[in-house]
mmCIF file as Biopython writes it, N, C-alpha, C and O atoms, coordinates in Angstrom:
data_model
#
loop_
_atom_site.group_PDB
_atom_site.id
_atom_site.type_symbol
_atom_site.label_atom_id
_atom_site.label_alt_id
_atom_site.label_comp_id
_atom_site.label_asym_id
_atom_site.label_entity_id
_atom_site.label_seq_id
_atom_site.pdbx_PDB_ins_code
_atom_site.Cartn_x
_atom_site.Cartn_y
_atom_site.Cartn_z
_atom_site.occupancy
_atom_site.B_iso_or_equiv
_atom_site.auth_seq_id
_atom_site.auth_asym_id
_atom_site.pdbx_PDB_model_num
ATOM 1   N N  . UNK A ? 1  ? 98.964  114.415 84.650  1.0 0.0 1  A 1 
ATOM 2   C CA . UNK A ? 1  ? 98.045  114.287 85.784  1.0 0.0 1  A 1 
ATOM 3   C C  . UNK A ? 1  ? 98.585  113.240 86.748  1.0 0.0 1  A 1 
ATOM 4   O O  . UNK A ? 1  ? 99.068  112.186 86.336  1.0 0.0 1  A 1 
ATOM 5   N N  . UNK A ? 2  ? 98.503  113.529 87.954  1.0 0.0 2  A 1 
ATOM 6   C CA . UNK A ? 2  ? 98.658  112.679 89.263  1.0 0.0 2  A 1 
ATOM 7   C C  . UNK A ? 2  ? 98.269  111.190 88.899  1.0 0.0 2  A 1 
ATOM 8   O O  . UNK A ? 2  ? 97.147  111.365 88.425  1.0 0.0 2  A 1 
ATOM 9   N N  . UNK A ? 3  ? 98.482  110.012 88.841  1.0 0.0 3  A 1 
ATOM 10  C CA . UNK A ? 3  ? 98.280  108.992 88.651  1.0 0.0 3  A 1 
ATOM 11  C C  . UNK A ? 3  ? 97.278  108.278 89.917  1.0 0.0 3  A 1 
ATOM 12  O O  . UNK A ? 3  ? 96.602  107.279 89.674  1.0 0.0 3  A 1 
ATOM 13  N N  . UNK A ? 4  ? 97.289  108.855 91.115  1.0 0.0 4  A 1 
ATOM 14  C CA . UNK A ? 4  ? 96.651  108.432 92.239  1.0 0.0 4  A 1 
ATOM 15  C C  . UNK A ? 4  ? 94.584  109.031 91.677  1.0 0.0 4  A 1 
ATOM 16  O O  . UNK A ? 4  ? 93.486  108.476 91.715  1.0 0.0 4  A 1 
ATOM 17  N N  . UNK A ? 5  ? 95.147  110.497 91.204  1.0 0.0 5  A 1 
ATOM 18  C CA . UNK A ? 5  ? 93.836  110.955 91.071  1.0 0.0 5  A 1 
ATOM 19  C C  . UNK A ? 5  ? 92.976  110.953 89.643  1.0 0.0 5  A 1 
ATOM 20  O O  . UNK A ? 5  ? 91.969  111.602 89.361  1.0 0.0 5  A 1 
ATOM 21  N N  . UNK A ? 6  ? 93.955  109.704 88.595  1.0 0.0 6  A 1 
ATOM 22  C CA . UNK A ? 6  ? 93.461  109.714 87.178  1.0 0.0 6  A 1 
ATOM 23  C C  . UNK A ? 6  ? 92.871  108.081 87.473  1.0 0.0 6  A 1 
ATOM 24  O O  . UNK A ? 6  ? 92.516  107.425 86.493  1.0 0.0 6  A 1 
ATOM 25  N N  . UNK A ? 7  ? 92.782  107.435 88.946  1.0 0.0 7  A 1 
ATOM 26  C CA . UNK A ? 7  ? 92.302  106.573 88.719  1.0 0.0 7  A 1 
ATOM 27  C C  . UNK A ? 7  ? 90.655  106.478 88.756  1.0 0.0 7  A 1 
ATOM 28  O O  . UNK A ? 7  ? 90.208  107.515 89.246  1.0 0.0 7  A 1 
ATOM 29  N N  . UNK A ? 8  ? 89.915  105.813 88.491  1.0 0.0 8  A 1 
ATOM 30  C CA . UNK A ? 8  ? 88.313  105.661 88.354  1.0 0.0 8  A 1 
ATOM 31  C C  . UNK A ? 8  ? 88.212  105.371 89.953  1.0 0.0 8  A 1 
ATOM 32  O O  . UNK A ? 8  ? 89.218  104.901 90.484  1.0 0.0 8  A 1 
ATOM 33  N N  . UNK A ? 9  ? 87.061  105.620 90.756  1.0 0.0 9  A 1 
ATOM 34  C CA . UNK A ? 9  ? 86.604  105.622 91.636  1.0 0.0 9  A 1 
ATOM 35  C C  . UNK A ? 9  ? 85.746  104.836 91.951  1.0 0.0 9  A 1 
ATOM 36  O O  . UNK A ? 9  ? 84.695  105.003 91.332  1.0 0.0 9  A 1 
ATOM 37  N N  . UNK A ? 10 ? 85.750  103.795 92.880  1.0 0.0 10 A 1 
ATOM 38  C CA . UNK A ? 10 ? 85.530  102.778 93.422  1.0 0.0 10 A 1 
ATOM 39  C C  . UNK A ? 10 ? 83.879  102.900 94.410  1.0 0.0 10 A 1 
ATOM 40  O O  . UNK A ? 10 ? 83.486  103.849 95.088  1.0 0.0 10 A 1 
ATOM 41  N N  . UNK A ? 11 ? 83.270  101.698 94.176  1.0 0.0 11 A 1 
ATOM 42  C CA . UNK A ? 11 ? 82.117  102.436 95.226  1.0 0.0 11 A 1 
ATOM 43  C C  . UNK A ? 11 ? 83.052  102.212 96.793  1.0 0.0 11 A 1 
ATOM 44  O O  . UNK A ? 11 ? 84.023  101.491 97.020  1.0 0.0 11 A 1 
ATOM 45  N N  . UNK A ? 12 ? 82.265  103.186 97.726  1.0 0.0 12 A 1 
ATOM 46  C CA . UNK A ? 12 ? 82.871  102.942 99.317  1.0 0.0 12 A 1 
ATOM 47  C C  . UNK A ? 12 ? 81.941  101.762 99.587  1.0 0.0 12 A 1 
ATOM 48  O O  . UNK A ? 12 ? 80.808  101.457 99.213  1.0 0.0 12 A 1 
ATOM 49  N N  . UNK A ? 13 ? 83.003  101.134 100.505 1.0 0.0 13 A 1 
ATOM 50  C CA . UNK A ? 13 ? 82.554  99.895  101.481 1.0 0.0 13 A 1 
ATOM 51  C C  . UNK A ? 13 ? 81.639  100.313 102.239 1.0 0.0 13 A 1 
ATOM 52  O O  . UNK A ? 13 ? 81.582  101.522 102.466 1.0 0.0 13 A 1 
ATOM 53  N N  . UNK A ? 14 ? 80.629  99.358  102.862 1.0 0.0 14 A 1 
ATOM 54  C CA . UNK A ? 14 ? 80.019  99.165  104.251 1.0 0.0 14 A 1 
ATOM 55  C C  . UNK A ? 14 ? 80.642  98.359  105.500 1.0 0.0 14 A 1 
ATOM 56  O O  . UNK A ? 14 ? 80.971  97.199  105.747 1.0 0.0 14 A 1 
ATOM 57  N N  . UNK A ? 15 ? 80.626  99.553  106.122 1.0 0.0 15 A 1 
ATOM 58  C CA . UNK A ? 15 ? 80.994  99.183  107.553 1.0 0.0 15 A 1 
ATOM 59  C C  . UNK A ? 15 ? 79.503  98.231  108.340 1.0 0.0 15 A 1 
ATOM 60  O O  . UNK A ? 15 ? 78.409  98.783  108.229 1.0 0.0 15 A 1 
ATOM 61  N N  . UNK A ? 16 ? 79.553  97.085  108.962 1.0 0.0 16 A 1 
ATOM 62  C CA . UNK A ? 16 ? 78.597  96.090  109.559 1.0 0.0 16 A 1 
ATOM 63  C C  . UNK A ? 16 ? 79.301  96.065  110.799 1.0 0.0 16 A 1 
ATOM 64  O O  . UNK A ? 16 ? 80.473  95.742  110.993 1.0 0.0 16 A 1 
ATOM 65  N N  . UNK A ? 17 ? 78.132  96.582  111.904 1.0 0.0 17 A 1 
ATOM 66  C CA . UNK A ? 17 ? 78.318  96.722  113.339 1.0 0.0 17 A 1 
ATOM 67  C C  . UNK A ? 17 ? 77.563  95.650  114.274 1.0 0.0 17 A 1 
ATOM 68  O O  . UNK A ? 17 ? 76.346  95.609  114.458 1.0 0.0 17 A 1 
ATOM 69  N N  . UNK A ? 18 ? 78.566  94.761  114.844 1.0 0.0 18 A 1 
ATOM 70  C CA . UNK A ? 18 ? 77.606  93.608  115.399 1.0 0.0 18 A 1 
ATOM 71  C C  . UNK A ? 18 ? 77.022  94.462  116.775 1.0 0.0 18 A 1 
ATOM 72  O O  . UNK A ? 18 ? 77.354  95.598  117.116 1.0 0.0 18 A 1 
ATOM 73  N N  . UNK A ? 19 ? 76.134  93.627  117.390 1.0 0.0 19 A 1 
ATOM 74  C CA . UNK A ? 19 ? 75.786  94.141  118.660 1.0 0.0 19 A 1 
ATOM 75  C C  . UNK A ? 19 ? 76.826  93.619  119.786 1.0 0.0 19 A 1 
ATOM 76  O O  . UNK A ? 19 ? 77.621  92.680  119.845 1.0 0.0 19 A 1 
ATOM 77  N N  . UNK A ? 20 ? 76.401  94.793  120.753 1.0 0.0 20 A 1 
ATOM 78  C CA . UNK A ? 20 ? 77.139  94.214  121.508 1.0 0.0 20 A 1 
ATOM 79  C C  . UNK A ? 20 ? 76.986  94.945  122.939 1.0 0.0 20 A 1 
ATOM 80  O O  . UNK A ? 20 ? 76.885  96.172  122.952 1.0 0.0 20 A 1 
ATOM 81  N N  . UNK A ? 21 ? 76.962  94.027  124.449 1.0 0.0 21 A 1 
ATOM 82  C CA . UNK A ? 21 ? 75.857  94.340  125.456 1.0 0.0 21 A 1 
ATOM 83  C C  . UNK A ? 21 ? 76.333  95.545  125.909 1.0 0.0 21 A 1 
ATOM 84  O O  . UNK A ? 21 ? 75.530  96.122  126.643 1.0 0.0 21 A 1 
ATOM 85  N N  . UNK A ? 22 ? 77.929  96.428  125.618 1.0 0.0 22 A 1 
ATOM 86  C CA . UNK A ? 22 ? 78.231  97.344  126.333 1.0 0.0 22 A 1 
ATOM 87  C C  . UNK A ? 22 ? 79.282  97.834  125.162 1.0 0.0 22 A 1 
ATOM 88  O O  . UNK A ? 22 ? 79.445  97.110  124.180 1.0 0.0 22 A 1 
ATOM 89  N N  . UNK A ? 23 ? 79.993  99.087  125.291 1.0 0.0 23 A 1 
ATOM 90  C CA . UNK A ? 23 ? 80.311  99.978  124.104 1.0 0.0 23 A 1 
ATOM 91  C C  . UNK A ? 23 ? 82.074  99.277  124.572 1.0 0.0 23 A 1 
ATOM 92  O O  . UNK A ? 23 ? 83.055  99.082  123.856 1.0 0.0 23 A 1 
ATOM 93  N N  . UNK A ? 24 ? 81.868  99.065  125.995 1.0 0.0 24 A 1 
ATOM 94  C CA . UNK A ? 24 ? 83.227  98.244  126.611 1.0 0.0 24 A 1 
ATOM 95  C C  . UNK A ? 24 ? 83.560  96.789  126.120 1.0 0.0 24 A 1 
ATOM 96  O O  . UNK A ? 24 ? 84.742  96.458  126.029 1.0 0.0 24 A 1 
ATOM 97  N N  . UNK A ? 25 ? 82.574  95.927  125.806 1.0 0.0 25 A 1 
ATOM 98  C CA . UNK A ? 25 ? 83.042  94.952  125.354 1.0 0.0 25 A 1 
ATOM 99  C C  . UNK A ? 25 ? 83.040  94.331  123.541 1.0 0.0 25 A 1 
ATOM 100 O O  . UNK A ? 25 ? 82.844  93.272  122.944 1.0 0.0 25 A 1 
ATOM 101 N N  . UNK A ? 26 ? 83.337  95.539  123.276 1.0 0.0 26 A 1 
ATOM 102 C CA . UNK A ? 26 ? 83.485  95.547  121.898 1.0 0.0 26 A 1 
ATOM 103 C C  . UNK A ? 26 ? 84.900  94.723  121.448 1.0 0.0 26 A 1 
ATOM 104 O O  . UNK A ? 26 ? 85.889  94.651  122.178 1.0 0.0 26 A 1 
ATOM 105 N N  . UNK A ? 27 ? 84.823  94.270  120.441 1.0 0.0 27 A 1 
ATOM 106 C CA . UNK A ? 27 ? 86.004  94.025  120.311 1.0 0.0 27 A 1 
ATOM 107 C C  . UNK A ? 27 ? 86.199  93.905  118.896 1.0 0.0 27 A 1 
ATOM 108 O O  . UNK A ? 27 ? 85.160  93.918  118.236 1.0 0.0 27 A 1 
ATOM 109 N N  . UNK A ? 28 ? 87.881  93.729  117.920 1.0 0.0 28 A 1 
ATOM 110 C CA . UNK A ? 28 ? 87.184  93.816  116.526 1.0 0.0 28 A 1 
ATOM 111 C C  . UNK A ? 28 ? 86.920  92.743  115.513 1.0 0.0 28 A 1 
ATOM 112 O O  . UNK A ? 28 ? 87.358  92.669  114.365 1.0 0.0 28 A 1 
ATOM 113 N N  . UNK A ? 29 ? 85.950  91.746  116.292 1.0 0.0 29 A 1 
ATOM 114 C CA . UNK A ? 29 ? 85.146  91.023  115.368 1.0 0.0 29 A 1 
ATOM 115 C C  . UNK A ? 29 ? 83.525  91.491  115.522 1.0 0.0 29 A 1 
ATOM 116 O O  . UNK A ? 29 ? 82.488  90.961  115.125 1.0 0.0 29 A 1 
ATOM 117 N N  . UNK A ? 30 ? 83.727  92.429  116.099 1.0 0.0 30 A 1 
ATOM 118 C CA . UNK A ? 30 ? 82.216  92.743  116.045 1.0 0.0 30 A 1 
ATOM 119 C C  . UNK A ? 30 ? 82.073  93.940  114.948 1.0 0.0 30 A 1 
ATOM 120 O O  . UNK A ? 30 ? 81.034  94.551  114.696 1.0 0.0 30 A 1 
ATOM 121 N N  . UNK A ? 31 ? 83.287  94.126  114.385 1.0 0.0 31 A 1 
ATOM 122 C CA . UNK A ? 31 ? 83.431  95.148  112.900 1.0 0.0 31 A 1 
ATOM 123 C C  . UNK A ? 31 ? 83.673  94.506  111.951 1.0 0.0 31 A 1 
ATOM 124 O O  . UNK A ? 31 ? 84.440  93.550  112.070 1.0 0.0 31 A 1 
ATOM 125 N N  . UNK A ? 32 ? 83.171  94.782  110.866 1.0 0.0 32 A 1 
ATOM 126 C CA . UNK A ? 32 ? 83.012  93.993  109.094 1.0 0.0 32 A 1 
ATOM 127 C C  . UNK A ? 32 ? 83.004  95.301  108.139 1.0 0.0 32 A 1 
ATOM 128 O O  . UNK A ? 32 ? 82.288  96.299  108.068 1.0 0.0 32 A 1 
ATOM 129 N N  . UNK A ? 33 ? 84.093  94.843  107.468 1.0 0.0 33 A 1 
ATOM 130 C CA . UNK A ? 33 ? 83.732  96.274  105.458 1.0 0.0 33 A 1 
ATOM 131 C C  . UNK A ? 33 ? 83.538  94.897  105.246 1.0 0.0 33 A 1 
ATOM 132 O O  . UNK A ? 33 ? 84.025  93.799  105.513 1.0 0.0 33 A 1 
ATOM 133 N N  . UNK A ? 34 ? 82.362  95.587  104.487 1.0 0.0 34 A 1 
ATOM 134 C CA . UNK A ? 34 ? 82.105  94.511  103.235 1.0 0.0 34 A 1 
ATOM 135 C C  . UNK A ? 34 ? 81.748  95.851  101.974 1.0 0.0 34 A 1 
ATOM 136 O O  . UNK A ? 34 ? 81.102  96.896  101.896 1.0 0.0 34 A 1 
ATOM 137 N N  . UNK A ? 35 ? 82.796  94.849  100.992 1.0 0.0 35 A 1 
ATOM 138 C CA . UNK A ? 35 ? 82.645  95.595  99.878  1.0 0.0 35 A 1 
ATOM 139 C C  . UNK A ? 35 ? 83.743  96.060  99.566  1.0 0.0 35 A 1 
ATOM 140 O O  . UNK A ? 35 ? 83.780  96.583  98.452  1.0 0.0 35 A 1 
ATOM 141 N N  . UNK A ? 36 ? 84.725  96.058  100.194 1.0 0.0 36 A 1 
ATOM 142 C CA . UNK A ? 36 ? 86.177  96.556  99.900  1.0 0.0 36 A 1 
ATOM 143 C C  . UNK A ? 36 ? 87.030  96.234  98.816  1.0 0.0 36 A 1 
ATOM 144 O O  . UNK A ? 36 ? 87.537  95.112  98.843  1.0 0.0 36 A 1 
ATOM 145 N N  . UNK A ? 37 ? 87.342  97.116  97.699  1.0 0.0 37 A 1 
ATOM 146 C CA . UNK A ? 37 ? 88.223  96.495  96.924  1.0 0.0 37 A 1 
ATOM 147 C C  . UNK A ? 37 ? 89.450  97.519  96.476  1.0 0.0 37 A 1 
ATOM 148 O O  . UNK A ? 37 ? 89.469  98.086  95.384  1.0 0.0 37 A 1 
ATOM 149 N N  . UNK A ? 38 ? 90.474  97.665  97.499  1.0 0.0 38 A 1 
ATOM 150 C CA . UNK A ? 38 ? 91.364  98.848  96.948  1.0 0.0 38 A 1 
ATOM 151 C C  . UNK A ? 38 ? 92.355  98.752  95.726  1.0 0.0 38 A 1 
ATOM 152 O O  . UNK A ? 38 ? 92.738  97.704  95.206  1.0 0.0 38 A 1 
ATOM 153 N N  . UNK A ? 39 ? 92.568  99.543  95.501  1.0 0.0 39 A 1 
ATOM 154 C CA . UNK A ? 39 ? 93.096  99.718  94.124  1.0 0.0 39 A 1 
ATOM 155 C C  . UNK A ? 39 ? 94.781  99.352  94.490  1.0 0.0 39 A 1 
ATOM 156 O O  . UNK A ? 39 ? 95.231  99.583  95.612  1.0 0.0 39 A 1 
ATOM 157 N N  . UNK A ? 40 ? 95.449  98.880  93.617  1.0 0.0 40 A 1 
ATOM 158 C CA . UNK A ? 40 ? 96.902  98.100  93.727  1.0 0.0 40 A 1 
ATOM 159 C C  . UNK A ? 40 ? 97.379  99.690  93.949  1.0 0.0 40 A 1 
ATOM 160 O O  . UNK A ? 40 ? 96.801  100.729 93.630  1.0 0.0 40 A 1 
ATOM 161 N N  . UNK A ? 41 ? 99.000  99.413  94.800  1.0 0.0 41 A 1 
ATOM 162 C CA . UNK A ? 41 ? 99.317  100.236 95.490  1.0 0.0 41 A 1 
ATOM 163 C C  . UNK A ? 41 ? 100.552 100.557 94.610  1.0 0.0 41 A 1 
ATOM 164 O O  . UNK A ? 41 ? 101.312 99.746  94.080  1.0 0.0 41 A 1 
ATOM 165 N N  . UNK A ? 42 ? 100.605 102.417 94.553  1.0 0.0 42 A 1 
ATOM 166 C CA . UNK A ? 42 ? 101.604 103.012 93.614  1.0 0.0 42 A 1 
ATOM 167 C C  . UNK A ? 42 ? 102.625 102.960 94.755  1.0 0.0 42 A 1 
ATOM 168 O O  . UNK A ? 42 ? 102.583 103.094 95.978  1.0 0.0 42 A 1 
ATOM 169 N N  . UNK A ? 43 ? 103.701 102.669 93.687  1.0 0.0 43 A 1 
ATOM 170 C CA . UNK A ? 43 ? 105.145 102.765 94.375  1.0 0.0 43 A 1 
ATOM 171 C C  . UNK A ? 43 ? 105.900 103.778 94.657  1.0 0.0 43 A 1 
ATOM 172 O O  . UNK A ? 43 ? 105.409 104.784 94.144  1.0 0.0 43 A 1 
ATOM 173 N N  . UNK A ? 44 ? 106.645 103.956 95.099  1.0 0.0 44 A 1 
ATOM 174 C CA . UNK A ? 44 ? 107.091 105.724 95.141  1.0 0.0 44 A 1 
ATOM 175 C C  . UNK A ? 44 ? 108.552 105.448 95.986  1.0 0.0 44 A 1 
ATOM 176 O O  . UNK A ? 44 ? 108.682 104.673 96.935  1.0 0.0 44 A 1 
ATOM 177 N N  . UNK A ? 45 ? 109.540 106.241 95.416  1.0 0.0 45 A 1 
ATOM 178 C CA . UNK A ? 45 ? 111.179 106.315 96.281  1.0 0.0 45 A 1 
ATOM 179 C C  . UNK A ? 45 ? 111.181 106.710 97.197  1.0 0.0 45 A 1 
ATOM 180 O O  . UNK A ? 45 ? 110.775 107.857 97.012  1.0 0.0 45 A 1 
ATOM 181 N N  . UNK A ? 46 ? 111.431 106.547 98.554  1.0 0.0 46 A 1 
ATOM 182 C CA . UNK A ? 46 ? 111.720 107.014 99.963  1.0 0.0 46 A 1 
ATOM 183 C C  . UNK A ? 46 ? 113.181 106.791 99.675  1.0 0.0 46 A 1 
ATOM 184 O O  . UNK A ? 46 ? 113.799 106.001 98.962  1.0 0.0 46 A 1 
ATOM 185 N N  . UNK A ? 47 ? 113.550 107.890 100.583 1.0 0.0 47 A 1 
ATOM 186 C CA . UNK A ? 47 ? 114.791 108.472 101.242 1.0 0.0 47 A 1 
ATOM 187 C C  . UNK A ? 47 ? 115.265 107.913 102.732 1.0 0.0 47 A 1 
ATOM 188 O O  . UNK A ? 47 ? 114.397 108.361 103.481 1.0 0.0 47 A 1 
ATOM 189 N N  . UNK A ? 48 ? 116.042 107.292 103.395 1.0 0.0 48 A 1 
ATOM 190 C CA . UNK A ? 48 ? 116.144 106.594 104.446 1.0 0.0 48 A 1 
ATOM 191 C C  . UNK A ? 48 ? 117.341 107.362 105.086 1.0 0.0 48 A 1 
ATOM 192 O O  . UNK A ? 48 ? 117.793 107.005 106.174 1.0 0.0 48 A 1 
#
C-alpha cells in the first residue's frame, strides 16, 4: 500500500478570517489555520 495513503488522518484545520473594511484591503495577517499539524514529509527521487 501507498505509504502517503496508509497514513491515519488528521482532523482539518480552521481557517480564522479577521475583518476587514474592504475585500481590497485585506492582507495576509488578517488569515489564521489554527489547528494545523501536517504529517512529516515523504521523500521521493527526482530526476534533474
Amino acid at each position: 500500500m501507498c505509504r502517503q495513503l496508509a497514513r491515519e488522518a488528521r482532523p482539518f484545520p480552521r481557517l480564522r478570517l479577521a475583518s476587514a473594511a474592504s475585500l481590497f484591503d485585506c492582507t495576509y495577517d488578517h488569515f489564521a489555520l489554527d489547528g494545523y499539524d501536517p504529517h512529516p514529509a515523504i521523500a521521493a527521487p527526482v530526476a534533474v
